[in-house]
N, C-alpha and C positions, 0 to 999 in steps of 0.2 A: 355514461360518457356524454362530454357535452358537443352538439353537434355543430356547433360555432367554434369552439377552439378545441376540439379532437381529444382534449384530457381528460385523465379518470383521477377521483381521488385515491389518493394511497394514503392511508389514516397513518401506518405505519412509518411512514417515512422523518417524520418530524424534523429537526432543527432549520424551520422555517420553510422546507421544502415539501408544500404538502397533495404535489399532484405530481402525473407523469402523464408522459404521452408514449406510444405501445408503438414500436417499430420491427417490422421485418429484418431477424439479426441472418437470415437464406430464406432460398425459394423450395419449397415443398415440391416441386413437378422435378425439380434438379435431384432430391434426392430421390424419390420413384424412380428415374430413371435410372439413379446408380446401383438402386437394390434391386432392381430388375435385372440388371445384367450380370449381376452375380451370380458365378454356376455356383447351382448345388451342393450343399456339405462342402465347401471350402470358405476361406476370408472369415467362419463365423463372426471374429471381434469386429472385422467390418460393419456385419449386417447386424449385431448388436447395436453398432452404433448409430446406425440410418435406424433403423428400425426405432430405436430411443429418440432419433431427430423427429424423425414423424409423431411418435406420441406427444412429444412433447409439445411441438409444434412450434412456429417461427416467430411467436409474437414476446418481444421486452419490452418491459419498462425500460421509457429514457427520460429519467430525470428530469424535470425542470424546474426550476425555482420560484414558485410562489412570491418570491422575495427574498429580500438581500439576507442571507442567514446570520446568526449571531455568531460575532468571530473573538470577539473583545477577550473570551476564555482565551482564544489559542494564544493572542499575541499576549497577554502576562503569561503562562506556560510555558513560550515559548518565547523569550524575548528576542533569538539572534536569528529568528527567522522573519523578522520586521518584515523583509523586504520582498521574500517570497509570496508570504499572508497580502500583502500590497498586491500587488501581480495578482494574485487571484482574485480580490478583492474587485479589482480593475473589470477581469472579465468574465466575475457573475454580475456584477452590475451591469454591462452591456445587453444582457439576454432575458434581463429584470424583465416583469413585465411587457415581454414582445413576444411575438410568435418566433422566433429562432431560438435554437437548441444551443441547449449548452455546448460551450467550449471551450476548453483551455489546454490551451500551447506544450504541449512536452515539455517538460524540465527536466533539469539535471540540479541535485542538488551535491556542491562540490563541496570537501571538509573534512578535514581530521577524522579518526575514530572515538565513535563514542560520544557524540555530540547531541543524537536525536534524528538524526537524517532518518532514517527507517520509522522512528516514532511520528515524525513529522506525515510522512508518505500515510502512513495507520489514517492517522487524524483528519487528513483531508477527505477520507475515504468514507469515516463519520459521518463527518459534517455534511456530503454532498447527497450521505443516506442512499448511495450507490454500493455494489458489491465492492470486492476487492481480490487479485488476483495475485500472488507473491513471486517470485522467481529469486531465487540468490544465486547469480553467476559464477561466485566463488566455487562454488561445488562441482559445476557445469563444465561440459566440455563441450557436447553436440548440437550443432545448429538446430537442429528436430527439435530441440527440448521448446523453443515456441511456435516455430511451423510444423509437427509432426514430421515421424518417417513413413516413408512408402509403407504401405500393406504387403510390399512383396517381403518385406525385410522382417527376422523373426523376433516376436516380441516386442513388435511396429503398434505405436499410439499414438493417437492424438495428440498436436502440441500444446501447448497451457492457454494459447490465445482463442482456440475452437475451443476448450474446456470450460473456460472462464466464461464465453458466452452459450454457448451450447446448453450447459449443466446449469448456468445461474440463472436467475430471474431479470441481468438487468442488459440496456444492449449498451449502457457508457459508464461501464464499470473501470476502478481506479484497478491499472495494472502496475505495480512494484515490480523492477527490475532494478534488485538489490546487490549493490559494487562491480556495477558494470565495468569497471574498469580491471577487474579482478579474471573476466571471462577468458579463458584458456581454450587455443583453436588447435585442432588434431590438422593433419596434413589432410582428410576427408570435408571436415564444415569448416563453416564460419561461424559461428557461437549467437553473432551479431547481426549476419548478414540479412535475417525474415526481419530486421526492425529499419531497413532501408526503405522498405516500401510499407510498411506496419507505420513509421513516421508520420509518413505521407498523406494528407486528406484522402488525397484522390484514389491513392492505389488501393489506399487500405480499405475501401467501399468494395470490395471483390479482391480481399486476399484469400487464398486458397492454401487449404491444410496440405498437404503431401499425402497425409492418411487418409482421411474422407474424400479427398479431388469433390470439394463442394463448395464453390465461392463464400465466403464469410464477408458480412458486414460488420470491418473493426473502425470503422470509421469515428465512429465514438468514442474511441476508447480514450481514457486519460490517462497519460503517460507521464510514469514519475521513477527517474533513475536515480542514482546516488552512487556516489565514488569519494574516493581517498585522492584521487591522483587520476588529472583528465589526459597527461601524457600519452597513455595507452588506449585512448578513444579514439576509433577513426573521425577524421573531420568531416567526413559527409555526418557520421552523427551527431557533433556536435552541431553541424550546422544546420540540422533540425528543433534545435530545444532552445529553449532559455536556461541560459546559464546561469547558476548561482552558487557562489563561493559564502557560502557561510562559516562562521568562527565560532569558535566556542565562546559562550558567553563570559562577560566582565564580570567581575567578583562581587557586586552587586545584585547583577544578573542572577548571578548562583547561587548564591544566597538568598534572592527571594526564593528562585527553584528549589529548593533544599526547604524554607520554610512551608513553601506551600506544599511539596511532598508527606510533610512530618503532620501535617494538619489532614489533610486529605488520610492518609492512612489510619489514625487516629479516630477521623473519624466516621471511617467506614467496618470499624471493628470494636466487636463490643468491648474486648478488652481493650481497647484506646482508652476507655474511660478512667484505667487505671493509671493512667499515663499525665504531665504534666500538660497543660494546654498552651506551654510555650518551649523550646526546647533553651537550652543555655547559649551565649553569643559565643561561646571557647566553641562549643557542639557545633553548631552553623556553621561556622568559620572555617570548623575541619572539613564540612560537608558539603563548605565551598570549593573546594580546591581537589572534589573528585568531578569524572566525568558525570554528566546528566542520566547517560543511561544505566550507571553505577549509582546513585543515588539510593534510589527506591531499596536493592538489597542490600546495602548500608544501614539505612533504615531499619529495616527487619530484622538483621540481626544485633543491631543495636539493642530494638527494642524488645527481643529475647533472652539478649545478657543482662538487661536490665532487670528484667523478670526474674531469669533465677537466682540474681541477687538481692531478689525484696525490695527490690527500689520503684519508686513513682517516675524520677529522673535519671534519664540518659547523660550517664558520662563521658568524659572523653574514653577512656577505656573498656567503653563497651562497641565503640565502633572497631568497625573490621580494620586489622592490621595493627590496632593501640599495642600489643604486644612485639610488634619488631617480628613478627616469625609470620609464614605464610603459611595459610590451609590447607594442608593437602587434598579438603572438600569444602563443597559451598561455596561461597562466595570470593573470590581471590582480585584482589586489589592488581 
């Protein structure tokens, strides 16, 4: 560690980001004193869990950028997130270089199904060579599920946001909270309500699990939601994020996406070789006018049919749906 600016290398971190600096994600004497007080033979998942805090002990990696990382891949991959990639762009170059910690803004990323939003979220998580924490609200109904429920309650855990720091290695890891707009409240929670103060700079330097009762430092954390339809977001949280309504991309757009999918695939597989090193403009064209995250298994079982027909070239009627009839497995258009 260097004793001039506090960072250690992390060899592993790569895409430009090749140090961190080690932060206290809780206080050590906080959790003694709550495995202290636990009587005997009761709570065990409790004292599992302090007990696992202390081994592990309080110190992450937090990210810091070496320098500006290479983004130039995302925006061709991604072309209809221009403006996102900008925004971020914006505020890792602020912390380039300086002794202040990364940061960037919560977003919402707003837009149709099937576009990338969730792939986007993956990518940033990459690139920043920070963990990653998932949550899909769709499924979700209890508030606990990211502030934990009391230990009194049975079959009481830890919520995702102690897990994600607690269990990982990093303290400003990217947390996905995927179709938040989708989150369903029982007459008992709020689904939403631990990311009022989870938003927050300030609060979130001393948010508290429900289940451990042990101040967390989520202060870092990078917050990246995604919705269909911001209708049903409360406005305190939207008035935490940056907003961004992205479109599916131009037929251009999708077509480069579809060509570079068919090439990358191609050519990370040995049997790509037996494959055409351009695909047809009829082919593309079709493969423009599916969704981005449809793409890729398109691809595959294109490039399947093609196979067991002895072919080098992908016809139109090896893409999914060429026959008019739906699958009742696999891939369904």
């Amino acid at each position: 560690m260097s004793a001039e600016t506090g960072l250690v290398p992390v060899s592993h971190l790569g895409h430009g980001l090749p140090v961190a600096r080690m932060r206290a994600v809780y206080r050590l004497d906080e959790v003694e004193k709550r495995l202290d007080k636990l009587p005997q033979r009761e709570h065990e998942n409790l004292r599992a869990t302090y007990e696992r805090m202390l081994e592990k002990g309080p110190e992450r990696f937090q990210v810091k950028p070496g320098g500006l990382p290479a983004m130039d891949h995302l925006y061709d991959e991604m072309p209809n997130f221009n403006a996102v990639l900008d925004d971020v762009k914006r505020q890792l170059a602020l912390c380039t270089d300086s002794r202040d910690a990364l940061e960037i803004t919560p977003m919402l990323l707003l837009g149709p199904p099937g576009i990338g939003k969730t792939h986007f979220a993956r990518e940033i998580a990459q690139l920043l060579g920070t963990g990653l924490g998932f949550i899909s609200m769709s499924s979700l109904t209890a508030g606990w599920v990211l502030s934990g429920a009391s230990s009194q309650w049975k079959g009481a855990r830890p919520g995702k946001v102690f897990e994600t720091l607690v269990d990982g290695q990093y303290a400003n890891p990217v947390m996905v909270v995927d179709e938040i707009d989708k989150a369903r409240a029982e007459h008992a929670y709020d689904p939403l309500g631990a990311l009022y103060s989870l938003l927050e700079h300030d609060t979130a330097g001393a948010f508290t699990d429900e289940f451990a009762e042990v101040a967390i430092d989520a202060s870092q954390v990078i917050w990246v939601a995604t919705a269909n339809d911001e209708r049903s977001i409360p406005e305190p949280i939207l008035n935490r994020m940056n907003v961004f309504e992205v479109q599916a991309p131009d037929a251009d757009a999708a077509r480069a996406i579809a060509l570079r999918l068919y090439r990358q695939l191609r050519a990370s597989h040995d049997w790509g070789q037996r494959f055409d090193e351009q695909p047809s403009e009829a082919v593309l064209e079709r493969l423009a006018s599916t969704a981005p995250r449809e793409m890729r298994r398109a691809w595959m079982t294109a490039f399947g049919n093609a196979r067991l027909a002895g072919r080098s070239t992908i016809e139109l009627a090896d893409l999914p749906g060429a026959s008019g009839k739906r699958s009742t497995i696999g891939f369904v258009q």
